[in-house]
mmCIF file of the N, C-alpha and C atoms, coordinates in Angstrom:
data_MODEL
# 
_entry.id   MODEL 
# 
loop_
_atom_site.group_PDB 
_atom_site.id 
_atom_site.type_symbol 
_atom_site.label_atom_id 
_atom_site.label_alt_id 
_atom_site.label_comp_id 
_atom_site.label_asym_id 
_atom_site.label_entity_id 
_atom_site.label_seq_id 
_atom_site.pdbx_PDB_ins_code 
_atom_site.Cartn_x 
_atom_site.Cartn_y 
_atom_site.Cartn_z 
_atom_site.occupancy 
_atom_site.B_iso_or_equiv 
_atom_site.pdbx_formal_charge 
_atom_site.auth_seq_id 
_atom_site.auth_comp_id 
_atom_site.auth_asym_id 
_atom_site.auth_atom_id 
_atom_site.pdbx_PDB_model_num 
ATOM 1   N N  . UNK A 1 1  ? -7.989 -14.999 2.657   1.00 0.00 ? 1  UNK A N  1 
ATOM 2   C CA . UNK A 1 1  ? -8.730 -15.841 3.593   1.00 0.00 ? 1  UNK A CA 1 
ATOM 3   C C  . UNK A 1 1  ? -7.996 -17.168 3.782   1.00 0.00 ? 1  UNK A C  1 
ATOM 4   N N  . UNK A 1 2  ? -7.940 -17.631 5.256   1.00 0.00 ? 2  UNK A N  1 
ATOM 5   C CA . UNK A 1 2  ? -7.665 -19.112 5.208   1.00 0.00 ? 2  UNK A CA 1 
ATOM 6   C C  . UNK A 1 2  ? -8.594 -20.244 5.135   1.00 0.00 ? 2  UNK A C  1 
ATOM 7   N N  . UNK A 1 3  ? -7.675 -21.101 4.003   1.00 0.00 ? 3  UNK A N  1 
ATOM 8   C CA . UNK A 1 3  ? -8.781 -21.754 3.739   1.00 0.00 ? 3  UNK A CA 1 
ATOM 9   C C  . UNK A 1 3  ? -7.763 -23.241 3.953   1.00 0.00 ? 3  UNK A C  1 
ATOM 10  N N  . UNK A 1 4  ? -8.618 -24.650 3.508   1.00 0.00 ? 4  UNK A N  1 
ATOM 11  C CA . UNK A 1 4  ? -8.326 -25.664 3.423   1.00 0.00 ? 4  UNK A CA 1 
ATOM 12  C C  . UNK A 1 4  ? -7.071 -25.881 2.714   1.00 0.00 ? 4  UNK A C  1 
ATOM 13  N N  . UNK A 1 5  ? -6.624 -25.313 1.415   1.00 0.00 ? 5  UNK A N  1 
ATOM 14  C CA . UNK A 1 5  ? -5.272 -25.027 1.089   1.00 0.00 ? 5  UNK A CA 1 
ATOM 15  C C  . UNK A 1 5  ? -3.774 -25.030 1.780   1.00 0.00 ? 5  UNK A C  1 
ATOM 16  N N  . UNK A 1 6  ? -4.185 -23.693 2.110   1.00 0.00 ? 6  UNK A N  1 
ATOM 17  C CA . UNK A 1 6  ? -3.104 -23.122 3.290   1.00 0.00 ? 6  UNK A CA 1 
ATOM 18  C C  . UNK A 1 6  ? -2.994 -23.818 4.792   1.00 0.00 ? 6  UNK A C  1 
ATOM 19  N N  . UNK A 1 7  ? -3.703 -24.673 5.095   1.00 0.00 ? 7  UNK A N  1 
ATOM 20  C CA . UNK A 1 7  ? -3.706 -25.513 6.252   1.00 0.00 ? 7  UNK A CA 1 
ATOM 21  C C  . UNK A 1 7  ? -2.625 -26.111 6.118   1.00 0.00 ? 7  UNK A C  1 
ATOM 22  N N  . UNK A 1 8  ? -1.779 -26.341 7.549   1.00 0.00 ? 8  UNK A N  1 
ATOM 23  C CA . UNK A 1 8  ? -1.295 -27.156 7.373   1.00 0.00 ? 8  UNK A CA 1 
ATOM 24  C C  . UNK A 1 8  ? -1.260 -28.686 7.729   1.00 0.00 ? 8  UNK A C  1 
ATOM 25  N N  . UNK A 1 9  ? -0.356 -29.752 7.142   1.00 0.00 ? 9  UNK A N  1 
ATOM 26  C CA . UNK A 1 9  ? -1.291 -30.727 7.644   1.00 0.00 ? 9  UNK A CA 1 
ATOM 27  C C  . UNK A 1 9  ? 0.100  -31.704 8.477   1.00 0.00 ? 9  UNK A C  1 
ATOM 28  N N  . UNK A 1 10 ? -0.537 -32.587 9.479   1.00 0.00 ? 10 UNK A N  1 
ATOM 29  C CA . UNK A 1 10 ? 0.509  -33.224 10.382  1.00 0.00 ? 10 UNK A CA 1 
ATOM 30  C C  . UNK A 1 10 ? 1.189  -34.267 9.454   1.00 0.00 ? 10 UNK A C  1 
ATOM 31  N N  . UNK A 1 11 ? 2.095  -35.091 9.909   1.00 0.00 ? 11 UNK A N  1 
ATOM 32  C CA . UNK A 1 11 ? 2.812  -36.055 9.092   1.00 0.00 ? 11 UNK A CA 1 
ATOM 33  C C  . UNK A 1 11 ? 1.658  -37.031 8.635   1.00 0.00 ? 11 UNK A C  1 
ATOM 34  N N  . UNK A 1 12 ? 0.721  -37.896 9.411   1.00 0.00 ? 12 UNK A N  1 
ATOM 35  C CA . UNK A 1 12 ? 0.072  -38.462 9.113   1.00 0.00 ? 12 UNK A CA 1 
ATOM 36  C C  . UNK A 1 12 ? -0.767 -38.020 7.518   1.00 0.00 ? 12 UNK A C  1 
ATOM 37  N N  . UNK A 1 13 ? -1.408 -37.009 7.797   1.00 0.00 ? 13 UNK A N  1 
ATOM 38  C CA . UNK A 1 13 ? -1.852 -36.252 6.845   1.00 0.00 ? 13 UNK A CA 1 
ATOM 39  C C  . UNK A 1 13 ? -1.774 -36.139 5.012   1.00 0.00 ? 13 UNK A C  1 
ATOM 40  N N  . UNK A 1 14 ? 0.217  -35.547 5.901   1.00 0.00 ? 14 UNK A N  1 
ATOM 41  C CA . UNK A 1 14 ? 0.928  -35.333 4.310   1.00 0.00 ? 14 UNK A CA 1 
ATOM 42  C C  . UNK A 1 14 ? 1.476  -36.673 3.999   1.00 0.00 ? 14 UNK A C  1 
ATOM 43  N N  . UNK A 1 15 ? 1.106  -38.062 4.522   1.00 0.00 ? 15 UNK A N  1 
ATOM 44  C CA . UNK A 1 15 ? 1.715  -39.362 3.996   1.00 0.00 ? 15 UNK A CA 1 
ATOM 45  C C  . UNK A 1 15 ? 0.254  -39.720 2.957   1.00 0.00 ? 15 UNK A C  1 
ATOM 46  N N  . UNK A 1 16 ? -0.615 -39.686 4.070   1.00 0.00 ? 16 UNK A N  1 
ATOM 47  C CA . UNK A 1 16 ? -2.043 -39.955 2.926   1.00 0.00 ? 16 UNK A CA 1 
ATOM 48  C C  . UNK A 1 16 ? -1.958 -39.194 2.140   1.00 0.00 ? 16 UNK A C  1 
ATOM 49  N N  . UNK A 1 17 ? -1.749 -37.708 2.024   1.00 0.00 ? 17 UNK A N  1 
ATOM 50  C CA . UNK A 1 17 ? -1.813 -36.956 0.670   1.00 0.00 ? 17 UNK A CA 1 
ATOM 51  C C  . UNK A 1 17 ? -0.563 -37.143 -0.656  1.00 0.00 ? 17 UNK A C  1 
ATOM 52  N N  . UNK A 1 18 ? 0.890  -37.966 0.213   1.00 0.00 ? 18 UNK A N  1 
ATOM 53  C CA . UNK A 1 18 ? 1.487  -38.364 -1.034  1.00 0.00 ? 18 UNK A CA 1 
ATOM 54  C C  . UNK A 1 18 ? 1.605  -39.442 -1.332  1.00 0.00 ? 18 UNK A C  1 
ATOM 55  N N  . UNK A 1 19 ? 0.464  -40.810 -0.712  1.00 0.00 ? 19 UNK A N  1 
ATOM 56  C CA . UNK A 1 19 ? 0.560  -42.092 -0.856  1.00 0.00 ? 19 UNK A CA 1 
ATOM 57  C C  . UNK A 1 19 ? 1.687  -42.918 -0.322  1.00 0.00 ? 19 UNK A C  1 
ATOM 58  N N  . UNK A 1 20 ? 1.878  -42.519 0.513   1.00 0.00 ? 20 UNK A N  1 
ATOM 59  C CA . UNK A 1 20 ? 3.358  -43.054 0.904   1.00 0.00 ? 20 UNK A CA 1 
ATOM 60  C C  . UNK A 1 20 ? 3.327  -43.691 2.375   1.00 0.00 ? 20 UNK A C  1 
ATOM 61  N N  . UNK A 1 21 ? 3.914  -44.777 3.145   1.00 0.00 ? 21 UNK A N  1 
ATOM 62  C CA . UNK A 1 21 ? 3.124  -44.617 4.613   1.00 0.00 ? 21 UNK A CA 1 
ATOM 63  C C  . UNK A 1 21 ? 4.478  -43.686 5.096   1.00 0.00 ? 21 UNK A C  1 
ATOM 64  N N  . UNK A 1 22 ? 4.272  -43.700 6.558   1.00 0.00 ? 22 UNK A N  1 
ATOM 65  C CA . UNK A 1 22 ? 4.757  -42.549 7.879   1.00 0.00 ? 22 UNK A CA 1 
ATOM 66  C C  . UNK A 1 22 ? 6.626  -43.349 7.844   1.00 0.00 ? 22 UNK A C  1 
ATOM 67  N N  . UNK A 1 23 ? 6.861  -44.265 7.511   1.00 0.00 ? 23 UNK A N  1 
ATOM 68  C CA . UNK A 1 23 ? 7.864  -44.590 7.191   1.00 0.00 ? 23 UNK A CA 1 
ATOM 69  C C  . UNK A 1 23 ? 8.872  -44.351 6.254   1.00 0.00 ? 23 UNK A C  1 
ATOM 70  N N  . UNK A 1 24 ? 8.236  -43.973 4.962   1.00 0.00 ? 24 UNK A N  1 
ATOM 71  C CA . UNK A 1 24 ? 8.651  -43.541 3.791   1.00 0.00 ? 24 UNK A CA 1 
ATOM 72  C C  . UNK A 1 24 ? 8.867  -41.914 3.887   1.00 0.00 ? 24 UNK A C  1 
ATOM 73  N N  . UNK A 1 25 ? 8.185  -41.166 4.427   1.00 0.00 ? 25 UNK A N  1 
ATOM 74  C CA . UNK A 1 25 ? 7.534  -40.213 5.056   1.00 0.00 ? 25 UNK A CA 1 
ATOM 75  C C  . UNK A 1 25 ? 9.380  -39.342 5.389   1.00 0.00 ? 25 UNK A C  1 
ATOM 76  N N  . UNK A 1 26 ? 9.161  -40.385 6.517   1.00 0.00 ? 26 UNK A N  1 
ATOM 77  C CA . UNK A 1 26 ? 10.417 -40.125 7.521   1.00 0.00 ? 26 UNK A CA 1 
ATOM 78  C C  . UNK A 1 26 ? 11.781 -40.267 6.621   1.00 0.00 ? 26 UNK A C  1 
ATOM 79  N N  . UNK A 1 27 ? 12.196 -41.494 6.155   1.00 0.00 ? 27 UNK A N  1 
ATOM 80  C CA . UNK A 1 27 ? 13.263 -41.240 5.384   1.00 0.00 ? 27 UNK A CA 1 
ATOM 81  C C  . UNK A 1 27 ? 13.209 -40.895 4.388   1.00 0.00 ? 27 UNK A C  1 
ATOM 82  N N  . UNK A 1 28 ? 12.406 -40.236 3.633   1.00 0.00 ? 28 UNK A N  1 
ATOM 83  C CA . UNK A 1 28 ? 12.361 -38.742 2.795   1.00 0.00 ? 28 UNK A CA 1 
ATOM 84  C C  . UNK A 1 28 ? 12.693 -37.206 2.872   1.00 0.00 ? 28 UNK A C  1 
ATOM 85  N N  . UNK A 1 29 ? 12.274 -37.532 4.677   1.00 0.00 ? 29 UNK A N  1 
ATOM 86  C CA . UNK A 1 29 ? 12.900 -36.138 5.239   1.00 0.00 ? 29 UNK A CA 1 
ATOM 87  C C  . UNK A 1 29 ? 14.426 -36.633 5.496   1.00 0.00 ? 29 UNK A C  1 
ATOM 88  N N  . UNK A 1 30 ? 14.753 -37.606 6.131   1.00 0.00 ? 30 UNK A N  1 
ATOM 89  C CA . UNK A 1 30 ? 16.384 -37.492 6.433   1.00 0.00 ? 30 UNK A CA 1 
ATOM 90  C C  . UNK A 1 30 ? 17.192 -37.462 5.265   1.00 0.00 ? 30 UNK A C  1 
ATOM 91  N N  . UNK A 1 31 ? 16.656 -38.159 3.952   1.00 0.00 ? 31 UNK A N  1 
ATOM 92  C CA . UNK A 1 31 ? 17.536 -37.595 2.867   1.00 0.00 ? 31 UNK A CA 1 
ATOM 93  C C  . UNK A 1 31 ? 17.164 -36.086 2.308   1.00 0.00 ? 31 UNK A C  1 
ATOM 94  N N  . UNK A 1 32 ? 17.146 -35.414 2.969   1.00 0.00 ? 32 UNK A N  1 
ATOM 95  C CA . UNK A 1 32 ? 16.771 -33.967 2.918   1.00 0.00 ? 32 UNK A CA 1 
ATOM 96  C C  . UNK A 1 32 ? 15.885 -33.924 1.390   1.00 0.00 ? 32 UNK A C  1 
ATOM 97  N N  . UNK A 1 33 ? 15.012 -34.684 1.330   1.00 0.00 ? 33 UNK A N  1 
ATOM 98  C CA . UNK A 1 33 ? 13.860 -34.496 0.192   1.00 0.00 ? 33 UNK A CA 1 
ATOM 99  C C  . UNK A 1 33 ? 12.786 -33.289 0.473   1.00 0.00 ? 33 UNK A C  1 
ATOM 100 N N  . UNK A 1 34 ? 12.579 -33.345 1.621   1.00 0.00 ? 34 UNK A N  1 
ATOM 101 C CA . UNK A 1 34 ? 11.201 -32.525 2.618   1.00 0.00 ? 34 UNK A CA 1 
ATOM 102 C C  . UNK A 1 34 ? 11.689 -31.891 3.431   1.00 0.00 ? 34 UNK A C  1 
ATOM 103 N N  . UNK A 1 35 ? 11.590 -30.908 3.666   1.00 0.00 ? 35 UNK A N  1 
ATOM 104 C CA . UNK A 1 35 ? 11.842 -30.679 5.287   1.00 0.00 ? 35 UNK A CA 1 
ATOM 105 C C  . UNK A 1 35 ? 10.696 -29.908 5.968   1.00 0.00 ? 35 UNK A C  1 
ATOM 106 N N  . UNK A 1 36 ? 10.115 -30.625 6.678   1.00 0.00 ? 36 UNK A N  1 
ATOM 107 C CA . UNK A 1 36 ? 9.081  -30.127 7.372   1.00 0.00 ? 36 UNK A CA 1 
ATOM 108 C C  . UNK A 1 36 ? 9.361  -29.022 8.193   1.00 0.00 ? 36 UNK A C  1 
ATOM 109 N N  . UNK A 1 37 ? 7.945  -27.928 8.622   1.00 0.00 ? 37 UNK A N  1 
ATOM 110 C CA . UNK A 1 37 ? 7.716  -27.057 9.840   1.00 0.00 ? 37 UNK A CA 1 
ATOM 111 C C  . UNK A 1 37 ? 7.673  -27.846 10.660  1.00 0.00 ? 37 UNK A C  1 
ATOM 112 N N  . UNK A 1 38 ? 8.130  -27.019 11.969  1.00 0.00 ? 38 UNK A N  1 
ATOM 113 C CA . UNK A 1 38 ? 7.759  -27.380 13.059  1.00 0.00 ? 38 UNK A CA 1 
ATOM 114 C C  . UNK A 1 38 ? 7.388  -27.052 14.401  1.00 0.00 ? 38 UNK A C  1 
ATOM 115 N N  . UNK A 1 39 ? 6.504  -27.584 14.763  1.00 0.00 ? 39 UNK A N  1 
ATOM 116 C CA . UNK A 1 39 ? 5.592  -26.662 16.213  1.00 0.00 ? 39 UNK A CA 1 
ATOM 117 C C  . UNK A 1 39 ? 6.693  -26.439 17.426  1.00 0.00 ? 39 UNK A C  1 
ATOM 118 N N  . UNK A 1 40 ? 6.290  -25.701 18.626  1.00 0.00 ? 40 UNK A N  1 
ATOM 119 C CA . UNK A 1 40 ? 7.187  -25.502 19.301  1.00 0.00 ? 40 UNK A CA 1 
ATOM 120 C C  . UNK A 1 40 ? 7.293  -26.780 20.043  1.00 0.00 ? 40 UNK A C  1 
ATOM 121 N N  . UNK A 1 41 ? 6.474  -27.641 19.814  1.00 0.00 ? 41 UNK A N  1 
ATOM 122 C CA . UNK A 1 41 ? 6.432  -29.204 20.711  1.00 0.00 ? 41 UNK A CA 1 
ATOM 123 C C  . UNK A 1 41 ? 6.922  -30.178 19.481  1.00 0.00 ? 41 UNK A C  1 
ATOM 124 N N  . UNK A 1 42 ? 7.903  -29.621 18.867  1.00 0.00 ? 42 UNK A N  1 
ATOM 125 C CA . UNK A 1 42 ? 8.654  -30.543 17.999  1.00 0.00 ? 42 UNK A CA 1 
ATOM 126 C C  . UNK A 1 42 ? 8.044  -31.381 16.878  1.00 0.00 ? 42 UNK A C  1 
ATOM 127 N N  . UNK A 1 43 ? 6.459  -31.273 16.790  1.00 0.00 ? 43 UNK A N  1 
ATOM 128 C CA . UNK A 1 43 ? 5.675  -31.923 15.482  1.00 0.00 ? 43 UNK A CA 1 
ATOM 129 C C  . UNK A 1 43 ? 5.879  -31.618 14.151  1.00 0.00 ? 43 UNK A C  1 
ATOM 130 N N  . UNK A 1 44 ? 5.953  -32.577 12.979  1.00 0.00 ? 44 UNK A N  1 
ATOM 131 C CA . UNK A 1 44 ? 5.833  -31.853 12.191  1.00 0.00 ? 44 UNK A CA 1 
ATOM 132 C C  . UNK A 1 44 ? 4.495  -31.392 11.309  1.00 0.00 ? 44 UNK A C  1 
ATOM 133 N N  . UNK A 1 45 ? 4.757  -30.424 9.936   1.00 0.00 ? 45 UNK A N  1 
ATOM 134 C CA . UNK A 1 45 ? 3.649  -30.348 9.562   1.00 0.00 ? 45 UNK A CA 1 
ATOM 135 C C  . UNK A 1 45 ? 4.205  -29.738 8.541   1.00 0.00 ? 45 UNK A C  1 
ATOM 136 N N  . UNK A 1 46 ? 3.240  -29.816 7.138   1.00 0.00 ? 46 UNK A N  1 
ATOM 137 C CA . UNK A 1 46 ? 3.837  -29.768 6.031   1.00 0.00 ? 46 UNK A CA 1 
ATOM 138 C C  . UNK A 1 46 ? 2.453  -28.856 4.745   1.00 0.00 ? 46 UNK A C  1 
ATOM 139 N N  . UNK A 1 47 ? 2.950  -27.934 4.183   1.00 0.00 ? 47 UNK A N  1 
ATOM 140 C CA . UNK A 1 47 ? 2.040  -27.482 3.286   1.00 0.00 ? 47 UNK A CA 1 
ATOM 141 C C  . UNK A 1 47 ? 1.729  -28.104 2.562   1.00 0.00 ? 47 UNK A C  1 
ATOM 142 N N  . UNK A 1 48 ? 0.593  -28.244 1.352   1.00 0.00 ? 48 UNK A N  1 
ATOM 143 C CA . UNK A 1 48 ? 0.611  -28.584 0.637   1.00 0.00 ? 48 UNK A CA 1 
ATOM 144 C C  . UNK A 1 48 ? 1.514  -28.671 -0.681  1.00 0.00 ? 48 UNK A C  1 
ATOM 145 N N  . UNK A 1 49 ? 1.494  -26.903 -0.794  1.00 0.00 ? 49 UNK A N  1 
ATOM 146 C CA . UNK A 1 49 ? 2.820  -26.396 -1.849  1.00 0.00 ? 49 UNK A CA 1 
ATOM 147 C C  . UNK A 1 49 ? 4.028  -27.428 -2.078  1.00 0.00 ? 49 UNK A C  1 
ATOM 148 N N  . UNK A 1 50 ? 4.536  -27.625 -0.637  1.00 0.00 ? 50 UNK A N  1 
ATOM 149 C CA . UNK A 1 50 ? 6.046  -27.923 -0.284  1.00 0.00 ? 50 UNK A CA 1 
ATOM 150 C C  . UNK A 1 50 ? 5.412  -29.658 -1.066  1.00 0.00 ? 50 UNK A C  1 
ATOM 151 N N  . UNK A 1 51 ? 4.217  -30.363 -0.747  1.00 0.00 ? 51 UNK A N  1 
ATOM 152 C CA . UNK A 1 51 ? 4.375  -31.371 -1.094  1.00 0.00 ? 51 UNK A CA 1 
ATOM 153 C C  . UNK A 1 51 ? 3.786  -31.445 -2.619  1.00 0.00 ? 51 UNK A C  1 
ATOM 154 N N  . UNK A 1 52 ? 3.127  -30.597 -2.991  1.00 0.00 ? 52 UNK A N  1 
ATOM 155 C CA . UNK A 1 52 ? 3.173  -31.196 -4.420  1.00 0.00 ? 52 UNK A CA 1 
ATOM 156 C C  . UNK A 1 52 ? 4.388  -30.503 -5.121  1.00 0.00 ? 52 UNK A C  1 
ATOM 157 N N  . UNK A 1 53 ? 5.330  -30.039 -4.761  1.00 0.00 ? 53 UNK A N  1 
ATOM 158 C CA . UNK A 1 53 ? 6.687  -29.570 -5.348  1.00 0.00 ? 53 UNK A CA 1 
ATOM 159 C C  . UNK A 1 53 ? 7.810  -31.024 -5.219  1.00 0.00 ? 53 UNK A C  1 
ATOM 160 N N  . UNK A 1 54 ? 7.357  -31.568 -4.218  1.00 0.00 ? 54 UNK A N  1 
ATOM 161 C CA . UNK A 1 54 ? 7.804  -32.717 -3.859  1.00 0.00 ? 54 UNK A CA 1 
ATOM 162 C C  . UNK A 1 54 ? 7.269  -33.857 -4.898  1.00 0.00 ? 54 UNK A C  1 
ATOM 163 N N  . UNK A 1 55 ? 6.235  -34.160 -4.891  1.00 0.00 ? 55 UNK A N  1 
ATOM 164 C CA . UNK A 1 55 ? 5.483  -35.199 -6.440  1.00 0.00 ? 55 UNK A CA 1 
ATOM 165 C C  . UNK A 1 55 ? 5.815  -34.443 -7.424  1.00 0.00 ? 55 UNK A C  1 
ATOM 166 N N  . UNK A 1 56 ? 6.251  -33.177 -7.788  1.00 0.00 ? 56 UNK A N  1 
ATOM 167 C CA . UNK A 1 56 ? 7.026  -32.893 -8.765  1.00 0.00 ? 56 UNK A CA 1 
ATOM 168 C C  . UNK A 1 56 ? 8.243  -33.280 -8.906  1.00 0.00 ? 56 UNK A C  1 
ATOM 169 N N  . UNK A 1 57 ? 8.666  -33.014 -7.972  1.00 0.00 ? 57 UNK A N  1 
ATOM 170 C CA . UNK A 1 57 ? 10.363 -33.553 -8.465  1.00 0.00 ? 57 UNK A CA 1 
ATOM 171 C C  . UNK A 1 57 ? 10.748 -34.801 -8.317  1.00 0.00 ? 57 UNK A C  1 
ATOM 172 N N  . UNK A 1 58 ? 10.045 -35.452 -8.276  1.00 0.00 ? 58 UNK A N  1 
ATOM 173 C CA . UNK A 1 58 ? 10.074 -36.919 -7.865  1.00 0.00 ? 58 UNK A CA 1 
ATOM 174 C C  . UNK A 1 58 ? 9.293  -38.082 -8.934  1.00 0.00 ? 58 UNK A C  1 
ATOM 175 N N  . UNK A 1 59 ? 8.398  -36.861 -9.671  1.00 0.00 ? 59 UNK A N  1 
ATOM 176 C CA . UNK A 1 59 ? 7.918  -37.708 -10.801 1.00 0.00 ? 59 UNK A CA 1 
ATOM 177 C C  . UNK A 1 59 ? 8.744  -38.485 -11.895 1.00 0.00 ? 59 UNK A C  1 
ATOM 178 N N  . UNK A 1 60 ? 8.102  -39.684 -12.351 1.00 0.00 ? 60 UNK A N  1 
ATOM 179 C CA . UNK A 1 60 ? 9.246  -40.463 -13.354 1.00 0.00 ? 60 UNK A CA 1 
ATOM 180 C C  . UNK A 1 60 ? 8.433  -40.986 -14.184 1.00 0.00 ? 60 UNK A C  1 
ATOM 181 N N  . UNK A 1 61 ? 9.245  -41.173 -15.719 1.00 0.00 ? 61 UNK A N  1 
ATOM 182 C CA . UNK A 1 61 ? 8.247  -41.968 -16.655 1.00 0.00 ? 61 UNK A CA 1 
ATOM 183 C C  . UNK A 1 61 ? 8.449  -43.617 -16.522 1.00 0.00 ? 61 UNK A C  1 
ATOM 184 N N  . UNK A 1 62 ? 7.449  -43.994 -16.568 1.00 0.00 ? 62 UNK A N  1 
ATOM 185 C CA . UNK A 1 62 ? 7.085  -45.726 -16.550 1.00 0.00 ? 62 UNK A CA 1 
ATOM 186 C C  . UNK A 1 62 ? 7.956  -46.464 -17.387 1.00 0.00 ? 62 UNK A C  1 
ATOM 187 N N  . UNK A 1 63 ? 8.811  -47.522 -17.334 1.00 0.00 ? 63 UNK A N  1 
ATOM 188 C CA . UNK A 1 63 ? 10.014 -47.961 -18.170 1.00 0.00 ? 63 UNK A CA 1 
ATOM 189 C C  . UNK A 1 63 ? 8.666  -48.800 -19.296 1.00 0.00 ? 63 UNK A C  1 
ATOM 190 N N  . UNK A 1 64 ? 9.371  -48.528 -20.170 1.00 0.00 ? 64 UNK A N  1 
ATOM 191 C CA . UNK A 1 64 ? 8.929  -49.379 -21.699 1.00 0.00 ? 64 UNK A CA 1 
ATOM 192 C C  . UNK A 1 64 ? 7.802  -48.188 -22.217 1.00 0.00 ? 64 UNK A C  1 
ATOM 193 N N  . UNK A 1 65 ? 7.329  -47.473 -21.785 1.00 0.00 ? 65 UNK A N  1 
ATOM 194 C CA . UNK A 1 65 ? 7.132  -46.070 -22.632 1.00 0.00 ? 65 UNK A CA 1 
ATOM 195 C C  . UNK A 1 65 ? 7.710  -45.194 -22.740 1.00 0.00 ? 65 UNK A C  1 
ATOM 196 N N  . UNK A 1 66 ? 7.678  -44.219 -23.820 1.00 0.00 ? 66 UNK A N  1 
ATOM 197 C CA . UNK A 1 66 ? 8.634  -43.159 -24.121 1.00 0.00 ? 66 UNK A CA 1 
ATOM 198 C C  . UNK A 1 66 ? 7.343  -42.024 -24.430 1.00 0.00 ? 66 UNK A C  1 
ATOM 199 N N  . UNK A 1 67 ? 8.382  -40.771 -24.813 1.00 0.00 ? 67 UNK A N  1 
ATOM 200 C CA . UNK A 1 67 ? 7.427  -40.129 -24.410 1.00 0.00 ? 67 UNK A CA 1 
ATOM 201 C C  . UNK A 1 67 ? 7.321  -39.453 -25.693 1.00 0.00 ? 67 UNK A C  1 
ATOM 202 N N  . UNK A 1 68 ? 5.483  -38.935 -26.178 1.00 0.00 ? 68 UNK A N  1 
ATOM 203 C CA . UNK A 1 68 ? 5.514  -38.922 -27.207 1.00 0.00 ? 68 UNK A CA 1 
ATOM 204 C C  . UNK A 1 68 ? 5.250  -37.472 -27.662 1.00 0.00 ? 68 UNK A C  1 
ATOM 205 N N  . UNK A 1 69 ? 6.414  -37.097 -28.784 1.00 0.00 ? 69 UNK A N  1 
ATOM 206 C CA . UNK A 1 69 ? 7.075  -35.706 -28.998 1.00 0.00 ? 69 UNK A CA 1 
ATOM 207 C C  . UNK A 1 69 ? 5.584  -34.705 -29.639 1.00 0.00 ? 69 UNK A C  1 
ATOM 208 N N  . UNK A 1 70 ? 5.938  -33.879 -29.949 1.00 0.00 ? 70 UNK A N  1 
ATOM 209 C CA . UNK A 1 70 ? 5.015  -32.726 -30.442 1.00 0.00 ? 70 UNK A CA 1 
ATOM 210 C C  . UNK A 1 70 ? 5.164  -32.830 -31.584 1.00 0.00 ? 70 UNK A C  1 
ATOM 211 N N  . UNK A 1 71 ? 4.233  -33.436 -32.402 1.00 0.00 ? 71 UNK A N  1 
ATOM 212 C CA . UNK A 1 71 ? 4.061  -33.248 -34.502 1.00 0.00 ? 71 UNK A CA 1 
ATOM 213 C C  . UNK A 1 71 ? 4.519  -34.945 -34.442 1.00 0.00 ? 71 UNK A C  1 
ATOM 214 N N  . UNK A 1 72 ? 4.630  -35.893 -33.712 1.00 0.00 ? 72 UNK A N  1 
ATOM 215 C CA . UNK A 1 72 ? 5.316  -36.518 -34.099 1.00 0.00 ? 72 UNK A CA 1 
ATOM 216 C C  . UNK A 1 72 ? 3.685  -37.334 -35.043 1.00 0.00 ? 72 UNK A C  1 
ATOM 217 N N  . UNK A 1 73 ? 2.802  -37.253 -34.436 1.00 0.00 ? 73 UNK A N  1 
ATOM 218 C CA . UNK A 1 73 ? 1.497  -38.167 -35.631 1.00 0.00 ? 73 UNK A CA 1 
ATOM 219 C C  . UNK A 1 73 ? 0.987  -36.972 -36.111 1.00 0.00 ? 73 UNK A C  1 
ATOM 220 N N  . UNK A 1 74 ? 1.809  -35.920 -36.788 1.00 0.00 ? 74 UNK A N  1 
ATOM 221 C CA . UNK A 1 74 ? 1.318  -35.286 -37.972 1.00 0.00 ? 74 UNK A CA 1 
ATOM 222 C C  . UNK A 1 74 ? 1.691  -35.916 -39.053 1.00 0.00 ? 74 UNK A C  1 
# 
């Protein structure tokens, strides 16, 4: 079934869904970070998938914490 998931959503959309504005947006795609679908009237539009694969690979740890190992407060 299609649902809210599988929608896809316009640029506007996928900027609110990765916090980012329509600027950031854009030169994310020209450094080939994203690359959006696109309609036959040249719009884009972007899955969700594609963007939380995107906040995946883009995630970073906060400077002055480290990260804390497995057994290490046994």
């Amino acid at each position: 079934m299609w649902n809210s998931e599988h929608r896809l959503l316009t640029a506007k959309e996928a900027s609110l869904y990765l916090g980012i504005s329509l600027s950031t947006l854009n030169r994310v795609e020209k450094e080939d970070l994203l690359i959006p679908f696109r309609t036959p009237g040249g719009h884009r539009r972007y899955n969700r998938r594609m963007l939380d694969e995107y906040l995946e690979q883009t995630r970073f740890e906060p400077q002055g914490r480290r990260k804390l190992e497995i057994g290490a407060l046994e």
